[in-house]
TORMAR-187469 format. One record per residue (C-alpha): x, y, z; residue in one letter. Coordinates in nm, 3 decimals, padded with zeros to 5 digits. Each point is the difference from the previous one (the first is absolute). Example, Ala and Ser with C-alpha at 12.3 -4.5 7.8 and 13.67 -1.06 7.14 Angstrom:
SITE      px      py      pz rest
SITE  01.230 -00.450  00.780    A
SITE  00.137  00.344 -00.066    S
# end
This chain:
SITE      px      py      pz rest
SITE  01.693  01.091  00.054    X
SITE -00.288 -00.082 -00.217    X
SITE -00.134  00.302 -00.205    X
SITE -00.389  00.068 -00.086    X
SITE -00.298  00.226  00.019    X
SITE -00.301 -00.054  00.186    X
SITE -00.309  00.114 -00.125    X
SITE -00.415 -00.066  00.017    X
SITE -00.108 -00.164 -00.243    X
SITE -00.259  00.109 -00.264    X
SITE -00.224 -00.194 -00.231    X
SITE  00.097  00.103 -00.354    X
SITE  00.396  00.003  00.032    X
SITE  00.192 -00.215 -00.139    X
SITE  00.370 -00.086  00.108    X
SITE  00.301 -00.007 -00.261    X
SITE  00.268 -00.069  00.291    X
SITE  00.002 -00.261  00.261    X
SITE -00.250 -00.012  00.260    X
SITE -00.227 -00.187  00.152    X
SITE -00.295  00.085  00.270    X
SITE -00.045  00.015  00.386    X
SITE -00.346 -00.033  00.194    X
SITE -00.064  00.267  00.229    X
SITE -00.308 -00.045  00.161    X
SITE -00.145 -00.301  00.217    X
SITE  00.198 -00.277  00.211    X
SITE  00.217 -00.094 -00.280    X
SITE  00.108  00.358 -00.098    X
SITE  00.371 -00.053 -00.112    X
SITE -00.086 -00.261 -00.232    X
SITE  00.230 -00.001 -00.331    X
SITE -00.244 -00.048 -00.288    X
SITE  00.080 -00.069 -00.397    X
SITE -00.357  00.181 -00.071    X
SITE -00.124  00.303  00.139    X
SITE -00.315  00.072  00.203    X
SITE -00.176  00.291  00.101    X
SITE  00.175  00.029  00.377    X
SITE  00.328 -00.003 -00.134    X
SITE  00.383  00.185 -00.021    X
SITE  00.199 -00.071 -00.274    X
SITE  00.418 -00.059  00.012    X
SITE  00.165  00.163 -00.297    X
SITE  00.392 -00.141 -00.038    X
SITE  00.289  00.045 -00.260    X
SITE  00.105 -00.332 -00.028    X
SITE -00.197 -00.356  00.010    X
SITE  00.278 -00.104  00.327    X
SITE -00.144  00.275  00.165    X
SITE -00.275 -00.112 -00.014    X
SITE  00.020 -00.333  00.081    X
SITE  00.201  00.020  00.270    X
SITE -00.289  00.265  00.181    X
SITE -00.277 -00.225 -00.124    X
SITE  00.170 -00.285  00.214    X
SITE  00.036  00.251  00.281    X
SITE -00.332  00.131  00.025    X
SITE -00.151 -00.373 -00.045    X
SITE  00.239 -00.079  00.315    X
SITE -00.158  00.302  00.170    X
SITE -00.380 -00.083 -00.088    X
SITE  00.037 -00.391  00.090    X
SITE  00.161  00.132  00.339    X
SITE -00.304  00.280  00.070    X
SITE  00.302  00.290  00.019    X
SITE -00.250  00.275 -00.112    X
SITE -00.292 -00.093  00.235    X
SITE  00.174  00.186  00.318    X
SITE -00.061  00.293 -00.308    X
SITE -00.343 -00.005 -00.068    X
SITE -00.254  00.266  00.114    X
SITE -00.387  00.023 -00.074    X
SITE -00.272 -00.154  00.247    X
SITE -00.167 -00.179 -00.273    X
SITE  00.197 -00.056 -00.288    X
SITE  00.388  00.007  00.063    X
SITE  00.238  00.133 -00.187    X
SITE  00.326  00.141 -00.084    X
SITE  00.127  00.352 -00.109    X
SITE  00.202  00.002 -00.272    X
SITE  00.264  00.214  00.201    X
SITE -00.002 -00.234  00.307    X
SITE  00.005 -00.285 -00.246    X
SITE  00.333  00.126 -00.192    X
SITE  00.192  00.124  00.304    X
SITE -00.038 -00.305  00.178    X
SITE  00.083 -00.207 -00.322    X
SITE  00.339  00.205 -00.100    X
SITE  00.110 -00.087  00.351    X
SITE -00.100 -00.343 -00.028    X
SITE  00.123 -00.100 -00.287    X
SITE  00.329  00.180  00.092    X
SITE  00.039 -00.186  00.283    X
SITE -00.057 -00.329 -00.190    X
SITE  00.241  00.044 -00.302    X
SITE  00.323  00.123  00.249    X
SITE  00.064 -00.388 -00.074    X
SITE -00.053 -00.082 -00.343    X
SITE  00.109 -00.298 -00.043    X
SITE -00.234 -00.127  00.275    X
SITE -00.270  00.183 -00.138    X
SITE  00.051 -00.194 -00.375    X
SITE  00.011 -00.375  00.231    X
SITE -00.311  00.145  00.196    X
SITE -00.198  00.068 -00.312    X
SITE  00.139 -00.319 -00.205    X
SITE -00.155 -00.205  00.302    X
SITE -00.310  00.200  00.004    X
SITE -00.027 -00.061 -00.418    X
SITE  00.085 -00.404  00.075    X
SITE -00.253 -00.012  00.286    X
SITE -00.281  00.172 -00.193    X
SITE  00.083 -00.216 -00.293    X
SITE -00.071 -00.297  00.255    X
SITE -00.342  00.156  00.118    X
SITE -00.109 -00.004 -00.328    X
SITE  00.085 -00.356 -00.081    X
SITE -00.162 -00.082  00.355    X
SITE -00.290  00.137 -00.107    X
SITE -00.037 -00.140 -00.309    X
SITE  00.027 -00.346  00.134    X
SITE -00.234  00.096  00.241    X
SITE -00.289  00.116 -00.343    X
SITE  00.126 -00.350 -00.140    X
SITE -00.067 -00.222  00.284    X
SITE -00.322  00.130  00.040    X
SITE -00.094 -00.021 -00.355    X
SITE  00.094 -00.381  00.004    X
SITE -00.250 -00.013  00.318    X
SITE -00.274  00.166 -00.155    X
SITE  00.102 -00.221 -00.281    X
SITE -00.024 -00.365  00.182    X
SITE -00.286  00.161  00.199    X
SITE -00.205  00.080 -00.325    X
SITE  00.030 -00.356 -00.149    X
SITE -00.070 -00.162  00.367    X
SITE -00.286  00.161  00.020    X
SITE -00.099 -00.069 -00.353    X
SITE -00.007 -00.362  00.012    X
SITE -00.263  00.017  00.285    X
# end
């Protein structure tokens, strides 16, 4: 069981103990974020595992839409932060009862984004070479 405190976030604090942020507003409310932004809770831990191990959770739960079936508001959806941290104690409960599958689950998940992000570098580079042939093509003309 993963300790923390859930909180809003405000403007002028500043964290000394591991956290990071969550969106809670719009279609991609869930969101783990490094930075914080004005629709936002923030995850306080005791330890840096901690938090780790619910940052990979919660990024699992965003990419699958878990906390849209949560989300109220007609036109801006969001989250309350009590619906929000009810529904992710029991969540992330039920996905550390097997720990060791939950450390291969997020070593895969770090390998595949790792692979993402050389995909789409090669994908910046290749079109940089095109731009590249496509400027001295067109500058013999």
């Amino acid at each position: 069981m993963i300790n923390f405190k859930m909180k809003h976030h405000r403007n002028e604090t500043v964290y000394s103990v591991p956290h990071f942020f969550i969106l809670n507003k719009g279609m991609n409310t869930g969101k783990p974020l490094n930075v914080p932004c004005p629709n936002c809770f923030v995850i306080l831990f005791y330890c840096s595992e901690d938090c780790e191990n619910m940052k990979q959770i919660l990024s699992s739960l965003w990419r699958v839409k878990f906390w849209h079936q949560f989300l109220i508001g007609s036109v801006i959806p969001y989250i309350r932060i009590h619906d929000f941290s009810k529904n992710l104690m029991i969540k992330s409960n039920e996905m550390m009862q097997d720990f060791e599958q939950h450390k291969k689950d997020v070593a895969t998940l770090k390998l595949l984004e790792q692979k993402e992000d050389q995909f789409h570098q090669n994908i910046n580079l290749i079109n940089d070479l095109r731009r590249v042939i496509l400027y001295r093509y067109c500058k013999r003309s």
